[in-house]
N, C-alpha and C positions, 0 to 999 in steps of 0.2 A: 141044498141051498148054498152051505157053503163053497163044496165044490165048482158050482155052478162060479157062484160071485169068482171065485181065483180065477179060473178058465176068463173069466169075463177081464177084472182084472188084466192081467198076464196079455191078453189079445188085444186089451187099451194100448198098455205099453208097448207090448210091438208095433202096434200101429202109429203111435208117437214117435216111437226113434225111428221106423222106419220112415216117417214124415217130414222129421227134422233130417235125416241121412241125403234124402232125395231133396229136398227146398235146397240145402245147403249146396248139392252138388248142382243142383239147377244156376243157384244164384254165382255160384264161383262160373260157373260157365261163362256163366253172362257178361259177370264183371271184367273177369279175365279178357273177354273177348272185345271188351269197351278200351279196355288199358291196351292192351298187345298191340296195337297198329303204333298208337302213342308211344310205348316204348322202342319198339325197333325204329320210328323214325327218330328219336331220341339217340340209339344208338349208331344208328347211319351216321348222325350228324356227328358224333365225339369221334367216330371212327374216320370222318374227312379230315378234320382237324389235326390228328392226328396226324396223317399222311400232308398236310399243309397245306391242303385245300384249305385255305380261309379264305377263299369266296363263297364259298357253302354256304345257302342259305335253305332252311327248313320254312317249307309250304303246308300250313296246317288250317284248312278251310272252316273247321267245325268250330265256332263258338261255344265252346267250353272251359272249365278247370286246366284241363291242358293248354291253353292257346297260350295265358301269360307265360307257362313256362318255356315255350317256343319264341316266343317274341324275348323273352332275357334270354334266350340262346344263340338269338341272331344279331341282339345287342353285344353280347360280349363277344360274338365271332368276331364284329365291324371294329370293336375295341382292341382287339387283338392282333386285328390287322393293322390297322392305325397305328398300334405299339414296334409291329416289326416293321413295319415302313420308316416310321420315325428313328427306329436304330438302325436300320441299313442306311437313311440318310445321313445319321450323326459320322457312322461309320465311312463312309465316301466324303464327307463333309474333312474325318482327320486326314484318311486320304491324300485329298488335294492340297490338305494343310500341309501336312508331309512331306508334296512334290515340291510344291511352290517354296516353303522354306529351304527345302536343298539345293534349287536354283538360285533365291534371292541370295542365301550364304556363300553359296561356291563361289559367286564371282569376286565378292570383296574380299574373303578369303585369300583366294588365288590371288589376286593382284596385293593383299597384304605380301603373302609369303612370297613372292616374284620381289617386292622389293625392298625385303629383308635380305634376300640373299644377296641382292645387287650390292647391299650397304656393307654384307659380311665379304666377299669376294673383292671387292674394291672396287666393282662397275663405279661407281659414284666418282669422278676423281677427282673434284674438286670441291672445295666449301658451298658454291652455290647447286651444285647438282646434290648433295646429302640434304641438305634442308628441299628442295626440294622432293627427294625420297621420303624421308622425313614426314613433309607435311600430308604428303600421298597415304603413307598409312595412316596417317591422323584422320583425314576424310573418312578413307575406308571403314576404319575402327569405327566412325562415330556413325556409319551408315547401317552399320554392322547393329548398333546400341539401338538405331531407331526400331531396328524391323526387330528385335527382340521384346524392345517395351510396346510395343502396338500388338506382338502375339500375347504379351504377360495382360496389358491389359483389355485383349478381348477374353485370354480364358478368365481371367478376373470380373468379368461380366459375368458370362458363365455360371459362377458360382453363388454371385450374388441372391438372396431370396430377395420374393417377389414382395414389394413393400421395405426391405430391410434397411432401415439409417436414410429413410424419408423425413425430413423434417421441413417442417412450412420456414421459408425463409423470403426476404425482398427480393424475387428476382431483377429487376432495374437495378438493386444497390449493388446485387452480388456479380453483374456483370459486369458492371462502370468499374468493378475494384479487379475483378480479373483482368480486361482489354486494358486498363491502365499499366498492370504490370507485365504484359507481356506486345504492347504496339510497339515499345520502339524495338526491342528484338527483330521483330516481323518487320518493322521498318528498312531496317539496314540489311534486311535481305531481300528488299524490296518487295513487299506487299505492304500498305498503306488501309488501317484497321479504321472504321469508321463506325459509330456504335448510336445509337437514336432506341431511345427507351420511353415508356410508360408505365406509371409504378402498378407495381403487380405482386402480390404475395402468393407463393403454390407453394407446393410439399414436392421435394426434389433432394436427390443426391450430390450431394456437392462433386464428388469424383465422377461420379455418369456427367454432368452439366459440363464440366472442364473436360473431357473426351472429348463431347458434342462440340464444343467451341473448336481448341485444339485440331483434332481432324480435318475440318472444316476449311480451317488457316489454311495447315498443311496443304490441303488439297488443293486450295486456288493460289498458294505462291508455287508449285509444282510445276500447274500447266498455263500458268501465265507466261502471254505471247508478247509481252514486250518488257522494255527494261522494268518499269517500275506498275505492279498494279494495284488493286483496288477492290476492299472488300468490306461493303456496307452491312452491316447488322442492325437488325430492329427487333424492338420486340414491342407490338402491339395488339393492343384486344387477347386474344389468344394465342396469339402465333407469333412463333419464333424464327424470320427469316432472314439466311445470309446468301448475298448478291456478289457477286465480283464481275469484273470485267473481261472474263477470261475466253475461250475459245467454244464456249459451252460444251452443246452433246447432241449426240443425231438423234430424232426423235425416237425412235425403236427401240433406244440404252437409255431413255429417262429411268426404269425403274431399275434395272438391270445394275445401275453403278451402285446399289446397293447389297449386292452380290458379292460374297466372299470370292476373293481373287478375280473380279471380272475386270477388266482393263477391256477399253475400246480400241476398235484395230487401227487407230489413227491416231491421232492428237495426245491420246490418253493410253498407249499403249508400249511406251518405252519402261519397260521394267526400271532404268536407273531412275525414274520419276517415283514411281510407288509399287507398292507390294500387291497394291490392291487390295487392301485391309484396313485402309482408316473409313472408307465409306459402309465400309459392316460394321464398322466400331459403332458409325453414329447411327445405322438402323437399330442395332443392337439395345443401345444406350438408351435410344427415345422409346422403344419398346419397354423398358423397364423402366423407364418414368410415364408409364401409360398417356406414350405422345403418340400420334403417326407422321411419317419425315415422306416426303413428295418432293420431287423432280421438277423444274421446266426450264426453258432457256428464255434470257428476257429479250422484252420487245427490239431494243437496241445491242443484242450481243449478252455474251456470259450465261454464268450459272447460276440458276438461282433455287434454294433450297430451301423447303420452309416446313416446318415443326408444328404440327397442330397440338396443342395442351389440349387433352381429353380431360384431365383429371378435373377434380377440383378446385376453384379460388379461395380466395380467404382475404380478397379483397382490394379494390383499385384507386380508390380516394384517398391518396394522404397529403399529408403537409408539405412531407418535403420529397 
């Protein structure tokens, strides 16, 4: 009996592990064979990638465990293209920053140093021909100053965070106090600052809001087509629009003159005019004061430019 029971015994357990040996190899088969399609499309995909295929995208029909991880696969492929699109733009974007500053400097440059030497050499021969060399590089120099502080502050944009040194202020009050201290300037260079408000409190940067003005001036005493012109500002309800009377823009460049260095091939296309960088200034700017800036040319002539305030108020009924 005893014998018997071990025998008995002993053939249990082989038959157990041999049970367990066989389920086990069955079940890895199986499981294995459920994973394996799943992983090599997994690896297909990191191995496109790789190669820089980031159009690759992975086709997984089956509704399972696997599918989420296929879809955050084709999520972070699209992110990552996105990413190197956005730096090869930045990158073409220093680029043309690049070209266009070496042209804008070369020429006042050169005519600086042309009429340093004339002053050194004695080309100048008389009192009134030095003052006029004189005043020549004065110009130059100070053409030279503009287009450096429009490049200091758009990188200065740039760096700015998004929300950073927002504070809720009167916009009506803070305009009326700026255009006061800078119309008769713009006056005597003949543009004529015109300003119509409605009190208004928003959260704004004082340094972005002064660009946006600033640029703006710049731009319509530039391409203004007669002696003396005219550039009405408003600010009402939500929007911020400045009018001049100036030569406008061909419909096709309404959105386009807010393009880093775009200049139009006519009216707006003499380099001694602009850089073509205060109008990115002010796309720049209203973007970071969560505005959107829009194009059109008015019903009677000019340009007219207008600022939608997305953000939030904080309020339009006051006293004074």
């Amino acid at each position: 009996m005893e014998r018997t029971f071990t025998i008995i015994l002993v053939i249990l357990v082989i038959s157990i592990a041999l049970s367990i040996y066989f389920t086990n190899r069955i079940l890895i088969k199986f499981i294995f064979r459920n994973i394996e399609k799943p992983l090599d499309l997994l690896l297909k995909g990191f191995e496109e990638l790789k190669k820089g295929n980031l159009d690759y995208e992975i086709r997984y029909e089956n509704d399972d465990e696997f599918k989420p991880v296929f879809l955050t696969f084709n999520e972070m492929s699209m992110r990552l293209k996105e990413s190197v699109e956005t730096v090869k733009k930045e990158e073409e974007k220093s680029r043309k920053l690049m070209a266009s500053l070496s042209h804008d400097l070369r020429s006042p440059l050169t005519s600086i140093k042309a009429y340093v030497e004339g002053l050194i050499d004695g080309v100048a021969k008389n009192e009134d021909q030095k003052i006029r060399y004189v005043k020549t590089i004065r110009d130059k120099t100070e053409e030279l100053e503009k287009i450096v502080n429009r490049i200091l502050s758009y990188t200065k944009m740039e760096v700015i965070k998004e929300d950073e040194e927002l504070k809720i202020i009167r916009l009506d009050l803070f305009l009326k106090s700026l255009i006061e201290n800078i119309k008769d300037d713009y006056r005597e260079r003949g543009l004529d600052i015109t300003l119509k408000t409605t009190p208004l409190s928003y959260a704004f940067n004082s340094f972005l809001l002064e660009e946006i003005v600033f640029n703006i001036a710049d731009n319509s005493l530039k391409y203004k087509n007669k002696e003396r012109a005219c550039l009405i500002i408003e600010l009402k309800n939500d929007t911020l629009t400045f009018k001049d009377d100036g030569p406008g823009i061909k419909e096709e460049d309404r959105e386009k003159i807010f393009d880093l260095f775009f200049r139009e091939d006519e009216a707006r296309a003499d380099r001694r005019k602009g850089s073509g960088i205060g109008l990115a200034i002010v796309k720049r700017a209203s973007e970071r004061l969560n505005a959107k800036v829009s194009s059109k040319n008015g019903d009677n002539g000019g340009l007219i430019i207008e600022i939608a305030l997305l953000g939030e108020k904080y309020g339009e009924n006051f006293d004074n």
